[in-house]
Structures are given as structure tokens and as C-alpha cells.
C-alpha positions in Angstrom: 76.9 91.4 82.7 81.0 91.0 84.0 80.8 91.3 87.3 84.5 92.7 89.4 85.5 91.5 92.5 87.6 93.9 94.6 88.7 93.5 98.3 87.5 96.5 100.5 90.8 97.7 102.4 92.6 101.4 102.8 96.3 100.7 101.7 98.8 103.2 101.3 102.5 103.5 101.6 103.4 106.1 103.7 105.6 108.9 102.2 108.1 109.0 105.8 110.8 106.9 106.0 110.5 103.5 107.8 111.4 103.6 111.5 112.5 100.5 113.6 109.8 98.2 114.6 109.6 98.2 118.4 110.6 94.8 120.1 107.8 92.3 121.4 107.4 92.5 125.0 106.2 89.5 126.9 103.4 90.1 128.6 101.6 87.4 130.4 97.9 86.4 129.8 94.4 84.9 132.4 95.8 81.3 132.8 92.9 78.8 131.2 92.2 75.4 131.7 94.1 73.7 128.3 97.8 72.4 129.1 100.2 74.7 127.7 101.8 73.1 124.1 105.2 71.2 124.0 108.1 74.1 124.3 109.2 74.8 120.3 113.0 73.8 119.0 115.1 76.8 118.8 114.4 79.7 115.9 112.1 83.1 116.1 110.2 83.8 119.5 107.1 82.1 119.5 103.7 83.0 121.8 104.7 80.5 123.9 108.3 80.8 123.9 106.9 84.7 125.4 105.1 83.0 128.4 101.5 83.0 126.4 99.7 79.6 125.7 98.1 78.9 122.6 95.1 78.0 124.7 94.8 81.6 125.4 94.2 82.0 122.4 91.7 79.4 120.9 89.7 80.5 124.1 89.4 84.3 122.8 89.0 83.2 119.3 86.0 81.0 120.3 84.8 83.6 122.7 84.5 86.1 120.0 84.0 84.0 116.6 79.6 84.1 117.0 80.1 88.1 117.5 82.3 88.8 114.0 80.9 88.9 110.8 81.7 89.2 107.2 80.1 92.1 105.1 79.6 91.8 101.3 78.5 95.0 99.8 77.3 94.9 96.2 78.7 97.9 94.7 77.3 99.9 91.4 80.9 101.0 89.8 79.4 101.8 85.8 76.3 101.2 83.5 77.3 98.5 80.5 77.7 100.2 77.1 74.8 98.0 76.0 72.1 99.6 75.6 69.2 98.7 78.0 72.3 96.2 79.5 72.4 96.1 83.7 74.6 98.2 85.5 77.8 96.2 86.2 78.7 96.0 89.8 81.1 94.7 92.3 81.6 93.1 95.6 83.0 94.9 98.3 84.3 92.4 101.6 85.0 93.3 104.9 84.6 92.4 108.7 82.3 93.9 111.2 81.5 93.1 115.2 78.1 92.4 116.8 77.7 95.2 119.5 74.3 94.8 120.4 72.0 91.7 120.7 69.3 94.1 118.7 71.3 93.1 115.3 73.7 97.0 115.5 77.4 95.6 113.7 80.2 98.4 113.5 82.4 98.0 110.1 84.4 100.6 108.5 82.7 103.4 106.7 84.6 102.4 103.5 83.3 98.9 103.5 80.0 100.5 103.4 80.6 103.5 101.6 79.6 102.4 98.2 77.3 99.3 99.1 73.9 99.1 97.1 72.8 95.9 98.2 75.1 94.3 101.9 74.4 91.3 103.4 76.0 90.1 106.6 77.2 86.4 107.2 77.7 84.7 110.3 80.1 82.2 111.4 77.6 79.6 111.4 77.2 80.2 108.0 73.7 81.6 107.9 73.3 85.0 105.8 71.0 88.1 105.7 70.7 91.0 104.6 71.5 94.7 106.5 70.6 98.3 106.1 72.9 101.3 106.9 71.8 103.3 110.2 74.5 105.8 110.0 78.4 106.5 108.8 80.8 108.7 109.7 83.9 109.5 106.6 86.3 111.2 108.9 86.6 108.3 111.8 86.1 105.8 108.9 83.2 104.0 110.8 80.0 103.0 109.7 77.0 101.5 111.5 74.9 98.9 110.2 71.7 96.7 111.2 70.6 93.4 110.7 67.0 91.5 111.9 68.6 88.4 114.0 67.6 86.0 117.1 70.2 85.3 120.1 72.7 87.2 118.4 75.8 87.9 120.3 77.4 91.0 121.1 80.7 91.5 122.0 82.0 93.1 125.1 83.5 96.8 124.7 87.0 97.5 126.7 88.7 100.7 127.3 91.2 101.3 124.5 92.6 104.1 126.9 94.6 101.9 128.7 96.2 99.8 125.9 100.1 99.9 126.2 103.0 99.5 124.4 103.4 95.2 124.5 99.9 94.4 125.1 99.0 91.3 123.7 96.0 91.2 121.1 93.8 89.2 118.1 92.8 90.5 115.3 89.7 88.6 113.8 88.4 89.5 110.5 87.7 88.2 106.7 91.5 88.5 104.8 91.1 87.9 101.0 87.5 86.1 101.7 88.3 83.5 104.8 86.0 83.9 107.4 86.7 84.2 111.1 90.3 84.2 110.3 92.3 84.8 114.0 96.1 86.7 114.3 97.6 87.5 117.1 100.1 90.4 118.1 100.7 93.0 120.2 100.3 97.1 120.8 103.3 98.2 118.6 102.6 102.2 119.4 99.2 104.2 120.6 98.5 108.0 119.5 99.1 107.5 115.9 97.9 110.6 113.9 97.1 110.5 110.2 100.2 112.5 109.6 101.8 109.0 110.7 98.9 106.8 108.9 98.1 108.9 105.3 94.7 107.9 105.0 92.3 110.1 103.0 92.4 113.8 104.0 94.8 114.8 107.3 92.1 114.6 110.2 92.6 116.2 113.6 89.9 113.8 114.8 92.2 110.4 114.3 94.5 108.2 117.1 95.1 105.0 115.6 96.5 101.9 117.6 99.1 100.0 115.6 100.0 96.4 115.9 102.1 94.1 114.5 98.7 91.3 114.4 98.8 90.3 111.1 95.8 92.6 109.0 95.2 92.0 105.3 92.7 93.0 102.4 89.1 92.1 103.9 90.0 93.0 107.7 88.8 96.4 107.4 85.8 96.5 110.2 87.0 93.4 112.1 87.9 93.8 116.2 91.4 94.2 117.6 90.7 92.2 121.0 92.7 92.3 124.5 93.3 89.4 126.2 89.8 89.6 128.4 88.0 88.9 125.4 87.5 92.6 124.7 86.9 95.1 121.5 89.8 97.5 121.9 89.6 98.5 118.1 88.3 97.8 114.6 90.9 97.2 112.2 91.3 100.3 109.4 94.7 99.7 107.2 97.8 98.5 106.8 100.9 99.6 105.4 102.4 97.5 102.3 106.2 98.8 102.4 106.5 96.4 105.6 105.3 93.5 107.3 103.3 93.8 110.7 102.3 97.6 110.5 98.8 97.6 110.6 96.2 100.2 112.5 93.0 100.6 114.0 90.5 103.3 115.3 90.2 103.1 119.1 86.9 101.5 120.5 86.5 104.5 123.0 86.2 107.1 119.3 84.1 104.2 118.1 81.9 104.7 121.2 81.5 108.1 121.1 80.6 108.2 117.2 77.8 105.5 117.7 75.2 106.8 119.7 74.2 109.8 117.2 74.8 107.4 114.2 72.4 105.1 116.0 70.0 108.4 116.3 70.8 110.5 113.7 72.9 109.0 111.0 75.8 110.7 111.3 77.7 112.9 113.6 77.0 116.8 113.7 80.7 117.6 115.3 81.0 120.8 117.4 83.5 123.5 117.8 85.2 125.2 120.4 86.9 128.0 118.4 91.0 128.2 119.5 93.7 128.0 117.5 96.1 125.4 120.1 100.0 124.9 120.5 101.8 121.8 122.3 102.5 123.0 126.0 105.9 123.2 126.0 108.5 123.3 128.6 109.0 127.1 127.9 105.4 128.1 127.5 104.6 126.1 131.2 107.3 128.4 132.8 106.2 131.5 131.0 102.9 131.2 132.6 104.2 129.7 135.8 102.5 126.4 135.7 103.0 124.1 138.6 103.0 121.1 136.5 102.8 120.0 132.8 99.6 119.3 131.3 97.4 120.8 129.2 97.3 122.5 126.2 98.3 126.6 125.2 95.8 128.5 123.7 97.7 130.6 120.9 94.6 132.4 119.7 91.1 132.8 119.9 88.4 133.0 116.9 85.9 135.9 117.1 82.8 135.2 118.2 83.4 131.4 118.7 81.8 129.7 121.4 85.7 130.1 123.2 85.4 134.1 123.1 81.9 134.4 124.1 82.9 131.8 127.1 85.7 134.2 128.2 88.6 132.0 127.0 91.5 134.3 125.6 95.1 133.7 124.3 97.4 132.6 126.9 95.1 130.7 128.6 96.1 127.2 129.4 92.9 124.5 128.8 93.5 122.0 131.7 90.1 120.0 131.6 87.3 119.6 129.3 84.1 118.4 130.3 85.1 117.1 133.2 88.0 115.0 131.6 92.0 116.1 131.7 93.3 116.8 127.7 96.1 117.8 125.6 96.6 119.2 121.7 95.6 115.6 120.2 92.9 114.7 122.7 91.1 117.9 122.9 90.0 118.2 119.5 88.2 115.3 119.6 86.8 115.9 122.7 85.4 119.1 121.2 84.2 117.3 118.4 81.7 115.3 120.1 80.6 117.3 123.0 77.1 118.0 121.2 75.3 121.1 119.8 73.7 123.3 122.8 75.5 121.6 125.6 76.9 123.6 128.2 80.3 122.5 128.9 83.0 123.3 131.7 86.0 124.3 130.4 89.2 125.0 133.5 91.7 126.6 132.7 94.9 128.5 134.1 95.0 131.9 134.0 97.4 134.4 135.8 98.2 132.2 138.1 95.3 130.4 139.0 92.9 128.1 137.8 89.3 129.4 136.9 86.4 127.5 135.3 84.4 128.6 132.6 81.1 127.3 130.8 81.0 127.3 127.3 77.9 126.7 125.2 78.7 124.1 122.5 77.7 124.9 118.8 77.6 123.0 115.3 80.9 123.1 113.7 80.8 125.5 110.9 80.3 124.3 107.2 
């Protein structure tokens, strides 16, 4: 039997041309209790040369090694000419993050995607074997399970209020080492898949990008904030350059997880309006006292939107409860769950109105 050894990673070059990388910004970190290392000779800006400590840092990555994993997936990729031979198969590596004591770890869906046999290794060393609860193509997460005692979980931030010049780790499996730790910070937030080709276009994706260094075998790893946070799990990179990586946003990840938890996978819903950027022009056309929103440039017939009352024109201020825009409201759409009556508000003639719309399986 030849077995193949391939590293599970999405990696693409990206058919735009490159743009300027956007400048570190120093941003300071929780002091800690380690002295702060000697200042380094002149050359390139260092962490600590930016007003971070390396203590910082050996603090988060000890904080958050017992909670990160690394996932082997034993792929089936062909049956051996020989007759009556074994299938030949391969090893699939990536990173995943404890979320709950009960054994849950979230990876990538394409770590997973192909596994017939995954195991999950600790950082102590100590290895076992995991089933797949649920997966979801689209966001490019997957949820897996493992039987464990005191396993730790790690703490879930807000990946809503990431900036531009946060600082953060990335800690993962690159090319097979364990519990490897990189350190950068938020290069951009609300990156689309028509800035990050991966797979099919998606109107579901916002990727963080970050100059923290992310390599074959990171896939599924955290992207961590300085409070010892998840604020991501690491997706892709881009080859054509150095420091361009990406990762899904832990408040998707945490909206996927509880019907892959329950159901396996996510039955997304559909609101049924075709949507345009609000635009300067389109706010003062409909005399809106300020900008926000998104225009509603047509309506599909007999959508949950038309039997709700929404109509072209309209302006969607809030959904659910929560302000939106052309890239968040899709999403929010997405997961608002089949048969759930929703509160849409909108602006209408003038005025704002609220209507409640009944939420249905998304089509297909």
C-alpha cells in the first residue's frame, strides 16, 4: 500500500492585482508580570520596538496551547490497481480549538471534508480519536467531537469589534509542528470572497485578514486577541505575497454551531429581495435622515419579503433586532431559522414602519 501525505490548506492566488499592505499600527497590550526584553539594535520594527512585550505573548500562547489541537484526517483518495489490494489513502493535517469542556473542537470544513478515520492530538501529546457532529461547505467550518476529561475550552470574543491594528496570535499546526505561535495584527475586516477567491463566490463570507504568519496545516487553528480570546479560525492564505492570510469571524462561527451541534448542518433561510448599496443618491431620493441601511431594488414573488409587505423602495434599517447593511444582512437572513417570526423596520415614505416576516427554508 503507498500511502500520500498532503497538507490540508485552501491556497489560491488571487486574480486582482496586489494592493499596498497597510502599515502596522502600535497598539498597546494588558501589562503582565515578566520584565519587558532588552530594547533590539536598530533594523525592522520589532513587537517590542511597537510598545508590546514578548511576555504578552508567551502568556497568551500558554493561556491557549491546552485548548488547540492538531487534526489528522485519514483520507480514502483511490483503490490500488491490485486486485483485492487496500484502498490507498492519505493524511489530511490541520488545527482545531476546544470550545466546550464536553470534547466540541471547531476546524475547517475542508480539514474534515474528506476524513475517513480523524484523530485529534493534544498538546500534551496524548491522542484520540473524533467523530464529525456537523459541517457547513459554504462558511468552511466543520464541527467535531472527541470523549476527553478536564479538557479546556477556550474563551469566545466578539470579532465585531476587531480593528484595523489590533494585535493578534495565530496558533495552529504549519507543515506538521504542533502549537506553533505567530503574532500580527488586523490588516483589514469585511473581506468578501470576491477579495479572497475561495471555492464558489458566497454572499455569506467576511473574512479578517492579518499579516500573523499562517501556513499549510493552520487551517482550523484560532486567531486570538490580546485578552486570550478566539476572534477567528484561520481559513487561507495567499501565496503571491508574504503576510496575507484570512480567517472566518468567531461571531459566523457562532452562529453556524449551534444547529451543527443539533442538526448537522445548517438549513439557511431566505428573505426574498434583490438589495443595492445605499448610496448617497438613493438616501436623498427617499429622504433619509441619515445613512444606513440597505435599498431594496426588488422584491421576489411570493417570498417571505412580499407576503411580509416589504416592496421596492423600501429601505431595511434593522433586522431582528440588529442594525445591517448589503454585506451583513444576507447573513443575518441566513441564519435567522425556518418558521421564526422576525421584525424587519424599515423606511418607507418618510417614515419608519415595522414589519414581521415569517422566516422560511432557503429554496433548493
Amino acid at each position: 500500500m503507498r500511502s500520500k501525505v498532503s497538507i490540508a490548506v485552501l491556497v489560491f492566488a488571487a486574480a486582482c492585482e496586489s494592493k499596498h499592505p497597510p502599515t502596522p499600527v502600535p497598539v498597546p497590550v494588558p501589562p503582565t508580570n515578566r520584565p519587558a526584553p532588552a530594547a533590539p539594535a536598530a533594523g525592522p520594527a520589532t513587537a517590542a520596538a511597537t510598545g508590546v512585550t514578548s511576555g504578552a505573548f508567551v502568556d497568551l500562547a500558554r493561556r491557549l496551547n491546552p485548548s488547540v489541537v492538531t487534526i489528522k484526517a485519514t483520507e480514502l483518495v483511490g483503490r490500488s490497481p491490485f486486485y483485492d489490494a487496500p484502498e490507498e489513502v492519505g493524511l489530511s493535517l490541520g488545527s482545531g480549538v476546544i470550545i466546550d469542556p464536553a470534547g466540541y473542537i471547531v476546524t475547517n470544513n475542508h480539514v474534515i471534508a474528506g476524513g475517513h478515520d480523524i484523530r485529534v492530538a493534544f498538546a500534551d501529546g496524548n491522542e484520540v480519536p473524533a467523530k464529525v457532529v456537523g459541517r457547513d461547505a459554504e462558511l468552511d467550518i466543520g464541527l467535531i467531537k472527541v470523549d476527553g476529561k478536564d479538557l479546556v475550552a477556550a474563551a469566545l470574543g466578539d470579532s465585531d469589534h476587531l480593528e484595523v491594528g489590533d494585535w493578534v496570535l495565530a496558533i495552529g499546526n504549519p507543515f506538521g509542528l504542533s502549537h506553533t505561535a505567530t503574532a500580527g495584527i488586523v490588516s483589514a475586516v469585511g473581506r468578501t470572497t470576491r477579495d479572497v477567491p475561495i471555492g464558489k463566490p458566497s454572499r455569506f463570507q467576511s473574512f479578517i485578514q492579518t499579516d500573523a504568519s499562517i501556513n499549510p496545516g493552520n487551517s482550523g487553528g484560532p486567531l486570538v486577541n490580546t485578552s486570550g480570546e478566539v476572534v477567528g479560525i484561520a481559513t487561507a492564505i495567499d501565496t503571491r505575497g508574504q503576510g496575507i492570510g484570512f480567517a472566518v469571524p468567531i461571531n459566523l462561527v457562532k452562529d453556524v454551531v449551534p444547529a451543527l451541534r443539533r442538526d448537522g448542518r445548517l438549513a439557511r433561510t431566505w428573505l426574498g429581495v434583490y438589495l443595492s448599496p445605499l448610496t448617497d443618491d438613493l438616501a436623498a431620493s427617499v429622504a433619509l435622515p441619515a445613512r444606513g441601511g440597505v435599498f431594496v431594488s426588488g422584491v421576489v414573488p411570493g417570498s417571505p419579503a412580499a407576503r411580509a409587505g416589504i416592496g421596492k423602495g423600501d429601505v431595511i434599517l434593522e433586522f431582528d433586532g440588529k442594525k445591517v447593511d448589503d454585506k451583513t444582512l444576507p447573513w443575518r437572513v441566513a441564519v435567522a431559522g425556518a418558521g421564526r417570526k422576525v421584525t424587519v423596520k424599515i423606511w418607507r415614505a418618510k417614515a419608519e414602519k415595522k414589519l414581521d416576516v415569517v422566516m422560511e427554508r432557503l429554496p433548493g
